[in-house]
N, C-alpha and C positions, 0 to 999 in steps of 0.2 A: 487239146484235151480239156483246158478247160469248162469250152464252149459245149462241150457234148456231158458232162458233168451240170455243167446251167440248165440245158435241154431238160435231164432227166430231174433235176430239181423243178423243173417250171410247169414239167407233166404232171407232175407229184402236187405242186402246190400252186395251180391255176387260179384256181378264186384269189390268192394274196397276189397273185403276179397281176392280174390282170386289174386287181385293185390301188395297182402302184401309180403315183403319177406318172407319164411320161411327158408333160408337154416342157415340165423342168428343164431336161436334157437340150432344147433346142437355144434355152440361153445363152448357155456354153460354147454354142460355134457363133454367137456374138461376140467373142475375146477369141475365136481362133480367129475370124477373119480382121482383127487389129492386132496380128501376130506381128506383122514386118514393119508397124506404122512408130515413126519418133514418139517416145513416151511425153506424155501431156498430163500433167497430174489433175487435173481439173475434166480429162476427158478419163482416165484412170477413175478417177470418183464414182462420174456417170455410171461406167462400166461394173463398178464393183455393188451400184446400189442394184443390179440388176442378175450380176452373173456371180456367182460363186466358183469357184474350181476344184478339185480334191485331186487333179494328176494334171500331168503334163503329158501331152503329146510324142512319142518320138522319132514322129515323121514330118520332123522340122525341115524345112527346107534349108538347104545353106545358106541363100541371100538372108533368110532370116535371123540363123545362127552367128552371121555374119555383122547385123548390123545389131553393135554394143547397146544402140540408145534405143532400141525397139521396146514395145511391152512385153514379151517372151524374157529376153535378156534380164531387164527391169523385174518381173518374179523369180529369174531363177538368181538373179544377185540378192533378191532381199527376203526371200524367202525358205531358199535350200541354207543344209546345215555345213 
């Protein structure tokens, strides 16, 4: 529902949408793809001068869910309330 409410918003307001950046977004699956890997706080750093986040995924894999010390685990232990 949502996605077809964006639609009619994007028809509506094409010149702001199309003035949006998009190459931003492709950061971001630079931190999905170090979802499963042992946290590194010096490889963490790199990451964060790079990637921002504003959600989390919730099509975690289990091995990832699974491993405590990963960077997934590492945001949601020091970042959720």
């Amino acid at each position: 529902m949502f996605h077809q409410f964006f639609a009619m918003v994007a028809n509506e307001y094409s010149e702001q949408i199309a003035a949006m950046p998009y190459g931003y977004s492709m950061n971001s699956l630079v931190l999905l793809h170090h979802w499963g890997e042992d946290f590194e706080l010096t490889r963490w750093n790199k990451l964060v001068e790079k990637v921002s986040f504003h959600k989390l995924t919730f099509r975690v894999s289990q091995n990832v869910k699974a491993n405590k010390n990963d960077y997934y685990n590492w945001i949601i232990s020091n970042y959720s309330n």
